[in-house]
C-alpha positions as a printed NumPy array, in Angstrom:
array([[-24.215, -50.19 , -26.744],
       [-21.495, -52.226, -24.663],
       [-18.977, -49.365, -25.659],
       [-16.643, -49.45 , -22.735],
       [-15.857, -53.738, -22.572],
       [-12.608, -54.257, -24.09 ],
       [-13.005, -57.272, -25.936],
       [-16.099, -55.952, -27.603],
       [-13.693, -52.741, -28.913],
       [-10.765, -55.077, -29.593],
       [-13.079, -57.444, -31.757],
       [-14.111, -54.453, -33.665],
       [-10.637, -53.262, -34.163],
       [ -9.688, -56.643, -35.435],
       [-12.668, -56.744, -37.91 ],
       [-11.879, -53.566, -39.943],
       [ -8.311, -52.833, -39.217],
       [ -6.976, -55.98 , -41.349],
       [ -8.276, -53.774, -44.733],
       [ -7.42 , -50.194, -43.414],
       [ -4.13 , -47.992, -43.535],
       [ -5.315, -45.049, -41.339],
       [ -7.972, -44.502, -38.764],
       [ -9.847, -41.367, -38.784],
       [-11.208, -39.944, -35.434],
       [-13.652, -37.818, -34.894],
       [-15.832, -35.901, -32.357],
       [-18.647, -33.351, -32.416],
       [-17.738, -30.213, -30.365],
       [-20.37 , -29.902, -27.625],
       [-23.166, -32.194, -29.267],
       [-25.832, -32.522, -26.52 ],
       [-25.935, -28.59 , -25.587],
       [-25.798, -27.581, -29.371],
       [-28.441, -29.915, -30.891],
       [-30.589, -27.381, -32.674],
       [-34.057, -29.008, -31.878],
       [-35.238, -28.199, -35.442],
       [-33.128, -30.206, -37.047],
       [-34.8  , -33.22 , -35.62 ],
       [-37.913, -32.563, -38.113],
       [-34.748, -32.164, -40.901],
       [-34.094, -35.631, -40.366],
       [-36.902, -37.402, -40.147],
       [-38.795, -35.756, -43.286],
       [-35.831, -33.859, -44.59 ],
       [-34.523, -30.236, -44.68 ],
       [-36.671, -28.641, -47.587],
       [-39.989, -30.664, -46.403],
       [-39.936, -29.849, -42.637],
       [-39.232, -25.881, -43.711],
       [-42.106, -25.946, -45.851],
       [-44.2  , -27.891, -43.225],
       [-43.886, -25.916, -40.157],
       [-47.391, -26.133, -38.622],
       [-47.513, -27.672, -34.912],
       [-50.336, -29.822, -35.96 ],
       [-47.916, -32.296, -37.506],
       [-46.442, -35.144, -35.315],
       [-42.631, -34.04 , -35.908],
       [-43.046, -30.501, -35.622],
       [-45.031, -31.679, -32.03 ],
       [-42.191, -33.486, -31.199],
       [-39.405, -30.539, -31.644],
       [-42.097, -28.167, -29.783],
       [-42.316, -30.526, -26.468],
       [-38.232, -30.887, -26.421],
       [-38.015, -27.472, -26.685],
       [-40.977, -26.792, -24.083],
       [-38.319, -28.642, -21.301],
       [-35.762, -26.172, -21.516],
       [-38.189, -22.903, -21.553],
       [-38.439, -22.816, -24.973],
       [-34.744, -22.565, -26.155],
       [-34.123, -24.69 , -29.635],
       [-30.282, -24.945, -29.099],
       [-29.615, -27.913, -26.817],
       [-31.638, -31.272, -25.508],
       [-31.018, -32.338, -21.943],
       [-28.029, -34.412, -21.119],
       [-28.909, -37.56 , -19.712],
       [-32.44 , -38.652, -20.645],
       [-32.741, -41.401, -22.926],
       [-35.44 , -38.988, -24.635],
       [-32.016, -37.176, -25.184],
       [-29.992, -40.331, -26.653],
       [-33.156, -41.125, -28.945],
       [-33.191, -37.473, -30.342],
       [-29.724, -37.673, -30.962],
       [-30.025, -40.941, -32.9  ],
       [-32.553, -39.631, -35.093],
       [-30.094, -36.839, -36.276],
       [-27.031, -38.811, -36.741],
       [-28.233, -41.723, -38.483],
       [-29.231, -39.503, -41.147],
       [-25.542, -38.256, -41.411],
       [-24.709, -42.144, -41.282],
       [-26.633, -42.767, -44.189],
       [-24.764, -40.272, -46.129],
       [-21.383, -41.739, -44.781],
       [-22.02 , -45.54 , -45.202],
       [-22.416, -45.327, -48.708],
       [-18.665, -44.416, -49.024],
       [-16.804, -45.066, -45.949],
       [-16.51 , -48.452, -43.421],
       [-16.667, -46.669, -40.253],
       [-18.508, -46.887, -36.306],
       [-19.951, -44.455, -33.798],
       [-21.007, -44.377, -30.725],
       [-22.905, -41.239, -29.369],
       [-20.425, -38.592, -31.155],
       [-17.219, -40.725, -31.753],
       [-16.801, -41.999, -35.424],
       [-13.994, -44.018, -36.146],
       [-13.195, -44.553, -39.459],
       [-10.839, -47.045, -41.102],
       [ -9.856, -46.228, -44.996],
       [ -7.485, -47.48 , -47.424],
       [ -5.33 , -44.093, -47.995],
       [ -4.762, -40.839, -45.73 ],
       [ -6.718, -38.808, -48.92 ],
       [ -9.789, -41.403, -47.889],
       [ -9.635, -40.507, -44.584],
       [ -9.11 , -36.835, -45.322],
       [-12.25 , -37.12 , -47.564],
       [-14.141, -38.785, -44.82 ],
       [-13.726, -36.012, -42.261],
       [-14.619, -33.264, -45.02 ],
       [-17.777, -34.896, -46.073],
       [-18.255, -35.541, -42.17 ],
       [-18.074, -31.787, -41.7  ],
       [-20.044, -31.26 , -44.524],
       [-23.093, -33.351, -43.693],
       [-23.079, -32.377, -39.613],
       [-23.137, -28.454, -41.099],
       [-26.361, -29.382, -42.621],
       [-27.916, -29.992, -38.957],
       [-25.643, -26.795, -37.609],
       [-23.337, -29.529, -36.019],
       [-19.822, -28.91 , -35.894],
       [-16.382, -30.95 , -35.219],
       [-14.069, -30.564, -32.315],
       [-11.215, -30.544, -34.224],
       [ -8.89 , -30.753, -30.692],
       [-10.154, -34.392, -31.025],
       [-10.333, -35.104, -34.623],
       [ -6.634, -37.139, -36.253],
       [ -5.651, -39.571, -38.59 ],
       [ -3.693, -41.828, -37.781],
       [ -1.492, -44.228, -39.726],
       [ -1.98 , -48.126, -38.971],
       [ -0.756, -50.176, -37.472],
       [ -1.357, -48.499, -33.973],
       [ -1.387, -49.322, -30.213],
       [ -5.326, -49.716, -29.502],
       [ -5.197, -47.612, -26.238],
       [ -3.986, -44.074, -25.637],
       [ -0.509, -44.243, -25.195],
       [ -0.874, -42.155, -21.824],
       [ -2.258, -45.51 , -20.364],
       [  0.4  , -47.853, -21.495],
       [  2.718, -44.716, -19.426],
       [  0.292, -44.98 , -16.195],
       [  0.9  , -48.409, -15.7  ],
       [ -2.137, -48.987, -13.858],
       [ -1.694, -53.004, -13.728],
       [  1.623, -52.38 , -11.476],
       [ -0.925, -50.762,  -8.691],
       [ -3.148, -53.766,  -8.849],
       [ -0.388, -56.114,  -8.204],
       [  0.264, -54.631,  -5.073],
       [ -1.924, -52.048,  -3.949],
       [ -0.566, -51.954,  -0.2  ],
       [  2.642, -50.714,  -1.144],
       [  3.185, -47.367,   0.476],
       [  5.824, -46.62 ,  -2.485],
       [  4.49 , -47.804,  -4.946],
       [  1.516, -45.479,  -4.537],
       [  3.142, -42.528,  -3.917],
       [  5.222, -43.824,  -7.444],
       [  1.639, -44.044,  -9.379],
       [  0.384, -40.417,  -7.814],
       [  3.894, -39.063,  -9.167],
       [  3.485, -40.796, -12.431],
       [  0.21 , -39.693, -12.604],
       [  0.765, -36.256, -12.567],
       [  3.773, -36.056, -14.997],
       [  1.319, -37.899, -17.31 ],
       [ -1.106, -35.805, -17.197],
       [  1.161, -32.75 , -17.927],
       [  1.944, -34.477, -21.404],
       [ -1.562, -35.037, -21.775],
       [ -3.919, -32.027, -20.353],
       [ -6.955, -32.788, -21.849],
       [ -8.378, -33.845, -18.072],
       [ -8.963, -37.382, -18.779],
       [ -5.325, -38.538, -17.612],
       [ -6.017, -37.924, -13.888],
       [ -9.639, -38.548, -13.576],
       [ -8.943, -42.586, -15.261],
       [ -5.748, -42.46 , -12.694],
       [ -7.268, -41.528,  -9.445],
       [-10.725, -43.269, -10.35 ],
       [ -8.331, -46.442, -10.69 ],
       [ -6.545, -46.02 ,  -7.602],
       [ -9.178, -44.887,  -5.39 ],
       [-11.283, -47.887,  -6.045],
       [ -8.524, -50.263,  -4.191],
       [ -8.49 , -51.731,  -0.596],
       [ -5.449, -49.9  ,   0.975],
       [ -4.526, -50.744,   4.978],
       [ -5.501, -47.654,   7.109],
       [ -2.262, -45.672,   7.039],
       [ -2.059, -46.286,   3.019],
       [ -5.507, -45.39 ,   2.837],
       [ -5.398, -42.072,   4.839],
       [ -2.391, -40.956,   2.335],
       [ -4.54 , -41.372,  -0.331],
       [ -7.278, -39.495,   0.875],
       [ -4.81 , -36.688,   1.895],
       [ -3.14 , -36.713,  -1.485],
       [ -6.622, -36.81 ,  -3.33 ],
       [ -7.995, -34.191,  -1.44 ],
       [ -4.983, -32.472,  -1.953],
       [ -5.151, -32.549,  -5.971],
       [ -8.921, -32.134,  -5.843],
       [ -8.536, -28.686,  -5.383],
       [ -6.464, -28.205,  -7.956],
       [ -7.96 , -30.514, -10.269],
       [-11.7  , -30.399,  -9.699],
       [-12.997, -32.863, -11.66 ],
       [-10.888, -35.653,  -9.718],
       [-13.287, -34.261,  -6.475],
       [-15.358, -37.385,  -6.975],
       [-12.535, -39.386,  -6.038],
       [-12.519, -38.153,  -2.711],
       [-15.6  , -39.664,  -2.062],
       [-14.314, -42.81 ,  -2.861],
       [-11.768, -42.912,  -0.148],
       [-13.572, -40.956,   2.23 ],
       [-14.055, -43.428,   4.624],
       [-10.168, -43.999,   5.862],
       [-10.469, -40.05 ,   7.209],
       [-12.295, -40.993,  10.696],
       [-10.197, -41.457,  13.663],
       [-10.618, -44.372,  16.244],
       [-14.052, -42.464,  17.82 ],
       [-16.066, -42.12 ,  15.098],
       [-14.479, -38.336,  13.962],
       [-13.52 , -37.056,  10.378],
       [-10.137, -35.504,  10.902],
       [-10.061, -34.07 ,   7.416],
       [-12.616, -30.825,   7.285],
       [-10.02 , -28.166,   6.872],
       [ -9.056, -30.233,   3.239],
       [-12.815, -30.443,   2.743],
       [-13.617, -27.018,   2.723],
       [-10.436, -25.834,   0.561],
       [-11.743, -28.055,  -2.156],
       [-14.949, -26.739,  -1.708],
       [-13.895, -23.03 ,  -1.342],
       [-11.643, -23.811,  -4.612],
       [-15.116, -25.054,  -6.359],
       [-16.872, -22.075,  -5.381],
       [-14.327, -19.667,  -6.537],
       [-14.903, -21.547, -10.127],
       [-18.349, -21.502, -10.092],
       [-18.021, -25.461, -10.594],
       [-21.948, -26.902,  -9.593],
       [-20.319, -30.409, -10.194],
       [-17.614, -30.07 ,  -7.74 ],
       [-19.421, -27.673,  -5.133],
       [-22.374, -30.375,  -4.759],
       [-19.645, -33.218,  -4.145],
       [-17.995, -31.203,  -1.857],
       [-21.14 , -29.826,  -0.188],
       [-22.053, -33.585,   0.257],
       [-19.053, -34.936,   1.53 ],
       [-19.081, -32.192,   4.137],
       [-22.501, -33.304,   5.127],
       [-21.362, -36.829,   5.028],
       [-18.518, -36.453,   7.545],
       [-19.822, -33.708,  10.017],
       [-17.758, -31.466,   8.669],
       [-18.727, -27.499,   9.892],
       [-19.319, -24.99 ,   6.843],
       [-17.785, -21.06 ,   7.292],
       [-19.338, -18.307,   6.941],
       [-17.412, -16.835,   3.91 ],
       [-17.754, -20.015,   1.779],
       [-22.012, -20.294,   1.958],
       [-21.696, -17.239,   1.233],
       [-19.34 , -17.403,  -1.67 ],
       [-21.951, -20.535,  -2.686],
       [-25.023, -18.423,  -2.356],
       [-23.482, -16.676,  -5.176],
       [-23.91 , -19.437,  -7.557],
       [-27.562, -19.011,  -7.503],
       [-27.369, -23.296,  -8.722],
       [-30.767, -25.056,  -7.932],
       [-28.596, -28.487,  -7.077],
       [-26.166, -26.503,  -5.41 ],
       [-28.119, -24.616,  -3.101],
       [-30.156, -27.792,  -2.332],
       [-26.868, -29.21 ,  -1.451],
       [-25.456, -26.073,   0.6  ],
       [-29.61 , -26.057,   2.689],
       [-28.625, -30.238,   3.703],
       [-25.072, -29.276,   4.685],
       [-24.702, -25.487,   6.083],
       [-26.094, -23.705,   8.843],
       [-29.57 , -22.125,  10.332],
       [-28.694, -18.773,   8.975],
       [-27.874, -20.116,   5.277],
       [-31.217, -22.64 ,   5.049],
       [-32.861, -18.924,   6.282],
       [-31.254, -17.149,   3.511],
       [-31.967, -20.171,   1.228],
       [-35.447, -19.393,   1.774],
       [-35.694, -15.802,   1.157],
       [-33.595, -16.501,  -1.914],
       [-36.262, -19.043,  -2.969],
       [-39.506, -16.174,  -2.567],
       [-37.503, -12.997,  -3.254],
       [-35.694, -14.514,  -6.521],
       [-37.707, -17.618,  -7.296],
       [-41.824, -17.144,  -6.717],
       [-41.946, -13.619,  -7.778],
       [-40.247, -13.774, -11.109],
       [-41.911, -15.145, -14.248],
       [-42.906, -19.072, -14.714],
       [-39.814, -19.753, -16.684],
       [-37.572, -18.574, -13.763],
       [-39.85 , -21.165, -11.566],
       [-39.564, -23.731, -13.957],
       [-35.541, -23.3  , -14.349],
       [-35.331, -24.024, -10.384],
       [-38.537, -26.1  ,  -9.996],
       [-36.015, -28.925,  -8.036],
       [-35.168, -26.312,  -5.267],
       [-38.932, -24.584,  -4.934],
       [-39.945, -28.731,  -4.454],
       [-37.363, -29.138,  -1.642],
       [-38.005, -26.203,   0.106],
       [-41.977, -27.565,   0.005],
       [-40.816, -30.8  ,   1.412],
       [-39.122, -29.625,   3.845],
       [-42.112, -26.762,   5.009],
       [-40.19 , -23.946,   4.545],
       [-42.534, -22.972,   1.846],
       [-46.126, -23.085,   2.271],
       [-48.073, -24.789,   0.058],
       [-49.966, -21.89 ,  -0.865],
       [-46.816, -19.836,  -1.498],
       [-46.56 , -21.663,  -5.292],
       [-48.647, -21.693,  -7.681],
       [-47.297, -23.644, -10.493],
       [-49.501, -26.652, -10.616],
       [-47.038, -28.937, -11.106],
       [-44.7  , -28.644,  -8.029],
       [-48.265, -28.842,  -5.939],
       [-48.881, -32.195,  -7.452],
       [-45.289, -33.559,  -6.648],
       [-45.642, -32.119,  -3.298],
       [-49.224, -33.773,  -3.014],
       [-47.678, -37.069,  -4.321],
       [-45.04 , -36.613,  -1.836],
       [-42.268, -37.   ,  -4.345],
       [-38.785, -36.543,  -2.462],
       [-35.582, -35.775,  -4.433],
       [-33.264, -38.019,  -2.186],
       [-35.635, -40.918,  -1.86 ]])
């Protein structure tokens, strides 16, 4: 799975591009959050056999019952980021490989398939049967990222070959040449507004030594972006550290809080917990309006976030939130926001005797602690 070294995809682009004329791409629109859990039975004894099989006594039926017991009993979707998740996934889409590798020399990874054919009609007929066999599993394409494309081609994107991120790391302490790659940056992405222009941009700037004055311009001009662009927030972070004055002070709040007002206004849990951290981080003073503007977001990670960083009266209305909202509603609702309910425990503001769900009293027993 060493997807993302470049000789490795630059030896498999040599290997199968010497007896192709076109390359097919291909994604699956939202796989992880649309994987119908039933369709991982499908695959492993087949469509008509798993329909005809449905009792819970049998091991594959078990298994689609327990993925769909951790997320409250919903069958569209698997968790992203568990390699329980990765595994599921693999057991679906191999089945669709085996239907493509009899006709077709293509790769995936995850989602991606790549395929390399002799004529555009071959790589038209690879996407339709593509289509075709994904439909079976109520899978669909994201045809914003499915092309053909005629060989030869450049490997890379041409909006990195138009970055130019090599000139920064010739010379990442000049002040011009920065402010030349931000610019760039931005006129790039403008061509290109799929989101991943700026995020591979600032990621690769961010991670450079600057001096102190270079680095505070970055930070400024990050923060700057961040809150238009809030999925470049976790850039911030990265620079974060050139924003303290001589004594030991973050000068930069006021920038942290517009990002983090501008994340709250989008209901954007990524950005609001990054931002919520950050402020924590550097001292930085939360307002009234924007906890309560976060409160609003009713986000387990976000309100764990918002009780670390804000203020007495917040954590208090974090708390009430927590056994007005939380406790009294049905298990699922508990279960949905176990992560904040456990906090809260840890912390004392709930009493042990205030939950009942037997699992959150044996993490609290166990002394599990979500930041350890």
């Amino acid at each position: 799975m060493d997807y993302g070294d470049h000789r490795y995809k630059s030896r498999r682009y040599l290997d199968n591009q010497s007896c192709a004329s076109f390359i097919a791409r291909a994604d699956i629109s939202s796989f992880y959050p649309s994987l119908y859990t039933h369709s991982i039975p499908w695959a492993i004894v087949g469509i008509d056999t798993a329909k005809a099989n449905t009792s819970n006594n049998l091991w594959y039926n078990a298994l689609d019952r327990d993925l769909r017991f951790c997320r409250r009993s919903e069958t569209n979707g698997v968790s992203i980021g568990p390699g329980t998740s990765s595994l599921m996934a693999e057991i679906v889409l191999s089945q669709v490989d085996r239907r493509l590798e009899k006709e077709f020399v293509f790769e995936r990874f995850i989602d991606d398939y790549t395929c390399y054919a002799t004529s555009r009609s071959a790589a038209q007929a690879f996407l339709r049967l593509l289509e075709s066999e994904l439909g079976k599993y109520n899978l669909y394409l994201n045809f914003r990222k499915t092309h053909i494309t005629e060989l030869p081609a450049p490997e890379l994107p041409e909006w990195i070959d138009q970055l130019r991120v090599g000139e920064l790391s010739a010379n990442p302490q000049d002040f011009y040449q920065i402010k030349m790659f931000i610019s760039r940056a931005l006129h790039v992405a403008e061509k290109y507004p799929d989101g991943s222009v700026l995020r591979y941009a600032m990621h690769a700037l961010c991670e450079r030594n600057f001096t102190t004055a270079n680095g505070e311009y970055v930070l400024r001009r990050v923060a700057g972006l961040a809150q238009g662009y809030l999925h470049i927030v976790p850039c911030v972070a990265a620079v974060i550290a050139y924003g303290y004055d001589k004594g030991g002070r973050f000068k930069y709040g006021k920038e942290l809080l517009s990002i983090l007002a501008a994340a709250a206004a989008a209901r954007r849990s990524d950005a609001m917990c990054w931002s919520l951290h950050l402020c924590k981080e550097t001292g930085t003073k939360l307002d009234t309006a924007v906890e309560q503007e976060i409160m609003k977001s009713f986000d387990t990670m976000t309100l764990i976030l918002l009780y670390e960083a804000g203020s007495t009266q917040i954590r208090r209305a974090i708390t009430r939130f927590a056994r007005k909202r939380i406790l009294s509603r049905p298990p699922s609702v508990i279960q949905r926001n176990w992560m904040l309910i456990h906090y809260l425990l840890n912390t004392g503001r709930l009493k042990q005797n205030e939950v009942t769900d037997p699992s959150l009293r044996a993490l609290r027993v166990a002394r599990a602690d979500l930041f350890g």
